[in-house]
C-alpha positions as CSV (number, residue, x, y, z in Angstrom):
1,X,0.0,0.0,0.0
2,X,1.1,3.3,-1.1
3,X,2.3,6.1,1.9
4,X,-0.5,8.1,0.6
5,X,-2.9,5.7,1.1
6,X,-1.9,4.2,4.2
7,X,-1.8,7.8,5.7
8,X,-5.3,9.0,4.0
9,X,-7.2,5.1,5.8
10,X,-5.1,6.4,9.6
11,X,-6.8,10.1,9.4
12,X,-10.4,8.2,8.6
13,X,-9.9,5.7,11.5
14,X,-8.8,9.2,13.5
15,X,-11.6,10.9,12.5
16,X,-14.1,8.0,12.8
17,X,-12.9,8.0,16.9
18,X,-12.3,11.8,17.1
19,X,-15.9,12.7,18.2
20,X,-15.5,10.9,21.4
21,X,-12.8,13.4,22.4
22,X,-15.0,16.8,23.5
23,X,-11.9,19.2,23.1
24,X,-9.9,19.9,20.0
25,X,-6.5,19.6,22.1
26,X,-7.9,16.2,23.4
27,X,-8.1,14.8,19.7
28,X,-4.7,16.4,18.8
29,X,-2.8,14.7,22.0
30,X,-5.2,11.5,21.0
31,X,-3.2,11.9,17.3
32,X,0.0,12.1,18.6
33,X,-0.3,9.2,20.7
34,X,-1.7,6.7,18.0
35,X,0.7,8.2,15.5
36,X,3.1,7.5,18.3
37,X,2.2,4.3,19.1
38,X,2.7,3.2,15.5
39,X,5.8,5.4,15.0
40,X,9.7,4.3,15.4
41,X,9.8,4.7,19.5
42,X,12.2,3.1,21.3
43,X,9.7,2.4,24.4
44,X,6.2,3.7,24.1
45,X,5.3,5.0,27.1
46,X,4.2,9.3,27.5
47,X,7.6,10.4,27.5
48,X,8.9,8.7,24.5
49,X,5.1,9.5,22.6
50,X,5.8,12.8,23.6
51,X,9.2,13.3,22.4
52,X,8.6,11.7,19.1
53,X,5.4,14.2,18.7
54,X,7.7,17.2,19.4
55,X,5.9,18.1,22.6
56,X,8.4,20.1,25.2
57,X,6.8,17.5,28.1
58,X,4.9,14.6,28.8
59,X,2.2,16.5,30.6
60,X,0.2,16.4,27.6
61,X,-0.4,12.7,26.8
62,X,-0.3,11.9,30.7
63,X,-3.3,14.2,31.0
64,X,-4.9,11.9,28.0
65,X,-4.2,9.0,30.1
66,X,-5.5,10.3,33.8
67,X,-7.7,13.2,33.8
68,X,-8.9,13.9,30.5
69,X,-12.8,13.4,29.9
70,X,-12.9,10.4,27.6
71,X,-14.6,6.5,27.6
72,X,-12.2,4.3,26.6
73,X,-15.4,1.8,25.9
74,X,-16.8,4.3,23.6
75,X,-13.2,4.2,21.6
76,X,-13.2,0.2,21.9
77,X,-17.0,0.3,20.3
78,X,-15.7,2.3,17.1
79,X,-12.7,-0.4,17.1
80,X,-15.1,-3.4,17.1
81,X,-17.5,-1.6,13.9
82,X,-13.7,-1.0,12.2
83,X,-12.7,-4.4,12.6
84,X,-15.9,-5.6,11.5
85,X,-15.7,-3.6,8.4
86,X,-12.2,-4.4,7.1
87,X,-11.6,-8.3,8.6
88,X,-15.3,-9.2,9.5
89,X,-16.3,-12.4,7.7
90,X,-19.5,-14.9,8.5
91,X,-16.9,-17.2,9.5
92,X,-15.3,-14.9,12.0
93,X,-13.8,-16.4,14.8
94,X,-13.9,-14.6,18.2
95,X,-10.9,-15.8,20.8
96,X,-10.7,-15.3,24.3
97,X,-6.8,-15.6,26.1
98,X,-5.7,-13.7,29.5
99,X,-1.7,-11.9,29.3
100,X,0.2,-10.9,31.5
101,X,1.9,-7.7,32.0
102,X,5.0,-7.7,34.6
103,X,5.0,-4.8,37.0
104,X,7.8,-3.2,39.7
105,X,5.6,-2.3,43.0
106,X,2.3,-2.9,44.5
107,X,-0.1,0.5,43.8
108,X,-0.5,-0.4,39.9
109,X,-4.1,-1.7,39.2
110,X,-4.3,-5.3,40.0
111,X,-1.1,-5.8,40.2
112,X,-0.1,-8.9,42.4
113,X,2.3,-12.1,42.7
114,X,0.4,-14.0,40.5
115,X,1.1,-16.7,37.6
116,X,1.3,-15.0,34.0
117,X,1.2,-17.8,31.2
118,X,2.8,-15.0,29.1
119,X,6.1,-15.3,31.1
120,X,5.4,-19.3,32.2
121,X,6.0,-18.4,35.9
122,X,4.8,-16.4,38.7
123,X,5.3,-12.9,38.5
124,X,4.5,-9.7,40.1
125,X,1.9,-8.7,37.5
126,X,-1.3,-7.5,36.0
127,X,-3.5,-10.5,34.2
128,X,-5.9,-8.5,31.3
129,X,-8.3,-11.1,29.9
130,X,-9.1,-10.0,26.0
131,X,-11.1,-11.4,23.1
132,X,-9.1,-11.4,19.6
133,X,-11.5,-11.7,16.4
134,X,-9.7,-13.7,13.5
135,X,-11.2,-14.5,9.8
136,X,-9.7,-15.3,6.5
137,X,-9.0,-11.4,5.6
138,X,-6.4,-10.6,9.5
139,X,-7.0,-10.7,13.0
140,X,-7.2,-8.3,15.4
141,X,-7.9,-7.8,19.6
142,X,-11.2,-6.3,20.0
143,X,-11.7,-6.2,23.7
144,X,-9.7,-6.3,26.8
145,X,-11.0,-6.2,30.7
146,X,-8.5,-6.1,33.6
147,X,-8.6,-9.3,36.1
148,X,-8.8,-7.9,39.5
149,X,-7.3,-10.4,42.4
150,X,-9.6,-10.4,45.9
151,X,-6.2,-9.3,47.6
152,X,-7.8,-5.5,45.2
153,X,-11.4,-6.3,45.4
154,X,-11.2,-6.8,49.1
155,X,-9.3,-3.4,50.3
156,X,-11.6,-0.6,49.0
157,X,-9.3,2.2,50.3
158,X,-6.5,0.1,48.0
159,X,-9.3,0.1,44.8
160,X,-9.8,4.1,45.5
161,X,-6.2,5.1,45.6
162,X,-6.0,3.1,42.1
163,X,-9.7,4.8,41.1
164,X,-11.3,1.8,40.2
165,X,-14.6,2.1,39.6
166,X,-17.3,1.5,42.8
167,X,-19.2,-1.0,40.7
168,X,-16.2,-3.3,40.2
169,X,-16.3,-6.2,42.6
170,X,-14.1,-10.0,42.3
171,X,-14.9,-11.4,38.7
172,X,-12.8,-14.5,37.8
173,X,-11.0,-14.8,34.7
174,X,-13.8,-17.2,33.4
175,X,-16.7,-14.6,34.4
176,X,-14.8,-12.0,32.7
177,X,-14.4,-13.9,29.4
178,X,-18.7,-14.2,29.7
179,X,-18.5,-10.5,29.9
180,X,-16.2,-10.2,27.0
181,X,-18.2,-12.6,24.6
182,X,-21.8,-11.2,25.5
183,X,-20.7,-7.5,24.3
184,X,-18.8,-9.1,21.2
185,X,-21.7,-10.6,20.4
186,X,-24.2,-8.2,20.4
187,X,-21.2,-6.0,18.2
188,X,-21.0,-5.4,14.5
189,X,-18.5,-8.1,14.3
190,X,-19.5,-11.5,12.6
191,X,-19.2,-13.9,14.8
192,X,-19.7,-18.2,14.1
193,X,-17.4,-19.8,16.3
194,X,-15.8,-19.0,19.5
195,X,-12.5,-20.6,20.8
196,X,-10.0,-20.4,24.1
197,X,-7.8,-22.5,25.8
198,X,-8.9,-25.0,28.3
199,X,-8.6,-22.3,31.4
200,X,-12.1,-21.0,29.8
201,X,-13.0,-24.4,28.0
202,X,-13.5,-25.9,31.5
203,X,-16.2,-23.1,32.3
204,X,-19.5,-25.0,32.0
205,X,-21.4,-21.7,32.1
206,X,-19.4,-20.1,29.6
207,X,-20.2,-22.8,26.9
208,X,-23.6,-23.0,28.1
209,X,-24.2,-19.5,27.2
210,X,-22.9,-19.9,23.8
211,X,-25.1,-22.5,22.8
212,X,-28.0,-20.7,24.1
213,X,-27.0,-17.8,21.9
214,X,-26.7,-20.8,19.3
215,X,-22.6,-19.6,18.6
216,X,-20.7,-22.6,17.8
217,X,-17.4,-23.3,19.8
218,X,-13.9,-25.7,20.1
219,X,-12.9,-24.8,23.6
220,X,-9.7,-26.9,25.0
221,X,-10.2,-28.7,28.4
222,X,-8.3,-30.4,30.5
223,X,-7.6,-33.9,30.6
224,X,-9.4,-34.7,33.5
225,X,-12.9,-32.8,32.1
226,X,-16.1,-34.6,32.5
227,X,-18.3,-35.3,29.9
228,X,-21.7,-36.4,30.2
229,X,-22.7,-40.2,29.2
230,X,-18.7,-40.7,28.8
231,X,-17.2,-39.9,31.9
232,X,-13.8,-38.7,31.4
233,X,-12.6,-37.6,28.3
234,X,-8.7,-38.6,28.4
235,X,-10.3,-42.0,28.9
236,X,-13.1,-41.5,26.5
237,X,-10.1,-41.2,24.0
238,X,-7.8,-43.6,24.8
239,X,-10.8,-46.3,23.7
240,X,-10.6,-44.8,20.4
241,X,-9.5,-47.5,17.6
242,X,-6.2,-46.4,15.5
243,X,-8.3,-45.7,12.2
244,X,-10.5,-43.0,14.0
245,X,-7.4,-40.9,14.1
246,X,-6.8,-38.9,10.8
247,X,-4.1,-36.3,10.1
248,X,-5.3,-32.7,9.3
249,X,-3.3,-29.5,9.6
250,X,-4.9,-27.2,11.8
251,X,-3.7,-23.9,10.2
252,X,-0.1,-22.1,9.2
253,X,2.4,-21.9,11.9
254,X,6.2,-20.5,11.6
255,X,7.6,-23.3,10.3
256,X,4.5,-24.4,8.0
257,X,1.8,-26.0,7.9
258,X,0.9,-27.6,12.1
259,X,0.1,-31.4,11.4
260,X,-1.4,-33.4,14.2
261,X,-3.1,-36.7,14.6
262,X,-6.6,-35.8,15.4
263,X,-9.8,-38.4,16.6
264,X,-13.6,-36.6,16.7
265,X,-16.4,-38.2,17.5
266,X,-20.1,-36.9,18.2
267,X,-21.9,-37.0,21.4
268,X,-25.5,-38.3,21.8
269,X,-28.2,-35.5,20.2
270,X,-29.0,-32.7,21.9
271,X,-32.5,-31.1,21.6
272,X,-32.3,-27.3,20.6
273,X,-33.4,-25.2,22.9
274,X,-37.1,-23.9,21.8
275,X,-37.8,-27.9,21.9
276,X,-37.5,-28.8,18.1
277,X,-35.2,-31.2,15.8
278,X,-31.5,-30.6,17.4
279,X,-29.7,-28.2,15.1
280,X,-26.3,-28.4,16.2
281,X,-24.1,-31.3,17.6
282,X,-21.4,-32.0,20.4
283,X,-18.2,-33.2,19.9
284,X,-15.1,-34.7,21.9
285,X,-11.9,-34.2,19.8
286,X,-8.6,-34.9,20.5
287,X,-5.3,-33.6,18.9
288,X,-2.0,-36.0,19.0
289,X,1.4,-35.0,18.7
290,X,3.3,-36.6,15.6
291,X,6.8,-36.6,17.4
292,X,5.5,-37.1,20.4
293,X,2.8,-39.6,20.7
294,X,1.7,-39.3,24.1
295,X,1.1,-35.7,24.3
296,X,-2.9,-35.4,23.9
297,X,-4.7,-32.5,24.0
298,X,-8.9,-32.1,24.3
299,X,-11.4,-30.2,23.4
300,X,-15.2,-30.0,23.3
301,X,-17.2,-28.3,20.6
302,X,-20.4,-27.7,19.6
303,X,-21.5,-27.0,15.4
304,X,-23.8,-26.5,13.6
305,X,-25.2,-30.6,12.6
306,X,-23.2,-31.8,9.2
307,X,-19.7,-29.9,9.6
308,X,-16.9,-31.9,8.8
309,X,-14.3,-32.8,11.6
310,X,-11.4,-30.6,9.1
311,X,-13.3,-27.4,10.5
312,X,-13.5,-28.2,14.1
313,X,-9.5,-28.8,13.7
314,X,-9.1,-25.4,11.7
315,X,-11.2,-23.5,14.5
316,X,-8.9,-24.8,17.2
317,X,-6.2,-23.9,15.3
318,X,-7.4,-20.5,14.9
319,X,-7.0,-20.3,18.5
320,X,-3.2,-19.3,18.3
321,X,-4.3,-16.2,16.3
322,X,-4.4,-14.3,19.3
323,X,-0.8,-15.2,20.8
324,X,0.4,-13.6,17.3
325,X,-1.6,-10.8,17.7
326,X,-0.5,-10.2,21.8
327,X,3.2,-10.3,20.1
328,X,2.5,-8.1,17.5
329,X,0.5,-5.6,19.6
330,X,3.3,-5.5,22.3
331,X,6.0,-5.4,20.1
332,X,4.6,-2.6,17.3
333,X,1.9,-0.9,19.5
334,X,3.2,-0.9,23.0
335,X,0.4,-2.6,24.0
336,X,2.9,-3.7,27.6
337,X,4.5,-0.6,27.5
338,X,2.6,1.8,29.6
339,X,3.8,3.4,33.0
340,X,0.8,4.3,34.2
341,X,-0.5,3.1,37.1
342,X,-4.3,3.7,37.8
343,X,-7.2,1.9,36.4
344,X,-8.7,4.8,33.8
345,X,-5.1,5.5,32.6
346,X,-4.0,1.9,32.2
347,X,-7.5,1.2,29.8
348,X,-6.8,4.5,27.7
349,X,-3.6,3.0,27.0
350,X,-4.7,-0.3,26.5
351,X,-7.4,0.6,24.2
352,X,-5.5,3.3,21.9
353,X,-3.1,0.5,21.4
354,X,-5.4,-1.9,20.4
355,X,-6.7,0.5,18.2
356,X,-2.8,1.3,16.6
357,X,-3.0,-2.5,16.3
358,X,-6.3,-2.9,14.7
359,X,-5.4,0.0,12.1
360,X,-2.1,-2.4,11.2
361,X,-4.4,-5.7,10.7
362,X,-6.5,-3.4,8.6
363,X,-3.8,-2.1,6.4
364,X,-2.2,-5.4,5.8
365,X,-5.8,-7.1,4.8
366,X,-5.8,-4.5,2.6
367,X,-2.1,-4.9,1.6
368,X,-2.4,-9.0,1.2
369,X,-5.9,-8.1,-1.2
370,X,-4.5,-6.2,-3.5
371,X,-1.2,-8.3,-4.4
372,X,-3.6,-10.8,-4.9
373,X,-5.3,-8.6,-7.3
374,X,-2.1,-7.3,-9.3
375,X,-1.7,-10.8,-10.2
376,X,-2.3,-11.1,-13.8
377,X,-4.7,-13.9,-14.9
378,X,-3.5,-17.0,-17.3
379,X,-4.9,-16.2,-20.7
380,X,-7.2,-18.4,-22.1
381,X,-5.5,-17.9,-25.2
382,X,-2.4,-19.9,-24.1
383,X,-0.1,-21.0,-26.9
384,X,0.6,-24.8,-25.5
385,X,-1.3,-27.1,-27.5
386,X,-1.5,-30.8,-26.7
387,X,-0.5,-33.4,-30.0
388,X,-1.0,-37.0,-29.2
389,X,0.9,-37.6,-26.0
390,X,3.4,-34.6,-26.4
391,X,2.7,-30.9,-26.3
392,X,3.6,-28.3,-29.0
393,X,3.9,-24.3,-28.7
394,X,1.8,-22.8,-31.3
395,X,3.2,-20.3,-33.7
396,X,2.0,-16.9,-32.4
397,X,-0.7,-14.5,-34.3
């Protein structure tokens, strides 16, 4: 994509958001800290931003960040309807992962000793829960909600130092994700399946809710899940003969295509839920490790009734979408890079970095489209012609 163009689709996206900023100076500091965000800074945190925008001080952008009259929400609305118009797809996949987000100290929001899958070990750290939507066109993080530990919830002079809001009381990470999905839902976005690891796959409630709002799902669980009429899956599997494994690839990884043995099989019908013919089916499936035979992993899902076992593995593939876009959100967008340390301040960052992130998904949809289109087409009129069992060139007009 041309700089022209690439600059002309940022000022729209600007523009599209710049309403919720009441103040003209509030939509020019907003500018520079996108434009920031996407720019060549070494660390994006206010200092950096406000160096790189030519500003004499941070006070500026922290003032964005901490006292400035804005809803972050309203900014992660437009986000959702952008995402929805450049990546949405009725085969959308919406994914739900938690990150972590090391901290020094003990006053920033949420912050607490606490494991962090991002770093594989406990850490002193925040946990933010967020939703990723994924289709054939990009992928992009759409939503985000910070997990707050009862050691927060439980010390209300703590929570108003940090200005959390009064109505947020102890959500688990699982309760959160509900929260995440309902408003994702009920969003421009197109969504047809829903996928997470087996820390949300284990939450009967949570797929209980999505097959009353009739959404179909491939959500990991642990070995030791129960399933109804089967008992345990691990052991449900391990009764499976050797033919009712079949190799599929489950998506693109970094070193091509991720093969794995995989064994599906359907669970006993369901009625749908207004008391008619079921609709949709559930599923046990199982994904084996070539090299390594005797790592298993599970998964339950529910689809829509006749889809083929190749698309419940390609939806729990799609589930690594959203560790690519954590690592290129952090990495490009400074989505870990903030400094700020109360709860409004740490979601204006959070979001306006999404955002910077969902503008670069965007742009390289839009990228990946047209080299597909500058690709000429094979003429009809090709001059191999086929004699007998060998092929000639023809003489040319």
């Amino acid at each position: 994509m041309r700089p022209d163009a690439w600059s002309a689709e940022l000022e729209e996206l600007l523009v599209r958001i710049g309403h919720r900023f009441g103040r003209v100076d509030l939509r020019r500091r907003m500018r520079a800290y996108v434009h920031g965000l996407l720019g060549p800074v070494g660390r994006k945190n206010s200092w950096q931003l406000a160096e790189h925008a030519g500003h004499h001080t941070p006070a500026g952008l922290q003032h964005l960040l901490s006292r400035a009259c804005w809803n972050p929400d309203e900014v992660r609305d437009d986000l959702q309807e952008y995402v929805a118009e450049k990546l949405g797809d009725t085969a959308g996949v919406l994914i739900i992962d938690d990150t972590g987000f090391i901290k020094k100290g003990t006053v920033s929001a949420g912050v607490q000793r606490q494991y962090s899958g991002t770093a594989g070990r406990t850490e002193n750290c925040q946990i933010g829960v967020f939703a990723a939507y994924a289709s054939s066109r990009g992928r992009a993080l759409v939503d985000r909600e910070l997990y707050l530990p009862k050691s927060w919830t439980s010390d209300p002079d703590r929570c108003a130092e940090a200005k959390l809001p009064d109505e947020r009381a102890f959500a688990t990470k699982g309760d959160l994700a509900k929260t995440v999905i309902m408003r994702a839902l009920a969003s421009p976005l197109p969504i047809a399946w829903v996928t997470a690891d087996s820390a949300y796959g284990q939450e009967w409630r949570l797929r209980r809710m999505l097959e009353e709002a009739g959404v179909g799902y491939v959500l990991a669980v642990p070995k030791s899940q129960h399933v109804h009429a089967i008992g345990r899956i691990d052991f449900a599997i391990t009764q499976a003969p050797e033919d009712a494994w079949e190799r599929h690839s489950c998506g693109a990884g970094a070193k091509g295509p991720r093969v794995y043995d995989w064994a599906a099989a359907r669970l006993p019908a369901i009625d749908d839920f207004d008391g008619d013919a079921p609709t949709h089916d559930r599923w046990v499936l199982a994904r084996r490790s070539l090299a390594r035979p005797d790592e298993i992993a599970y998964y339950l899902a529910y689809a829509p009734a006749g889809t083929p076992v190749a698309e419940l593995v390609r939806i729990a593939g799609t589930r690594w979408a959203i560790e690519e876009a954590f690592q290129a959100a952090k990495n490009e967008c400074g989505l870990d890079q903030y400094e700020v340390r109360r709860y409004p301040g740490r979601y204006r960052h959070i979001t306006l970095a999404m955002l910077a992130h969902g503008f670069l998904a965007a742009m390289a949809a839009e990228a990946e489209k047209g080299a597909a289109e500058s690709v000429p087409a094979i003429s009809p009129r090709s001059p191999w012609r086929k004699s007998g069992d060998s092929w000639q060139l023809a003489a040319p007009r």
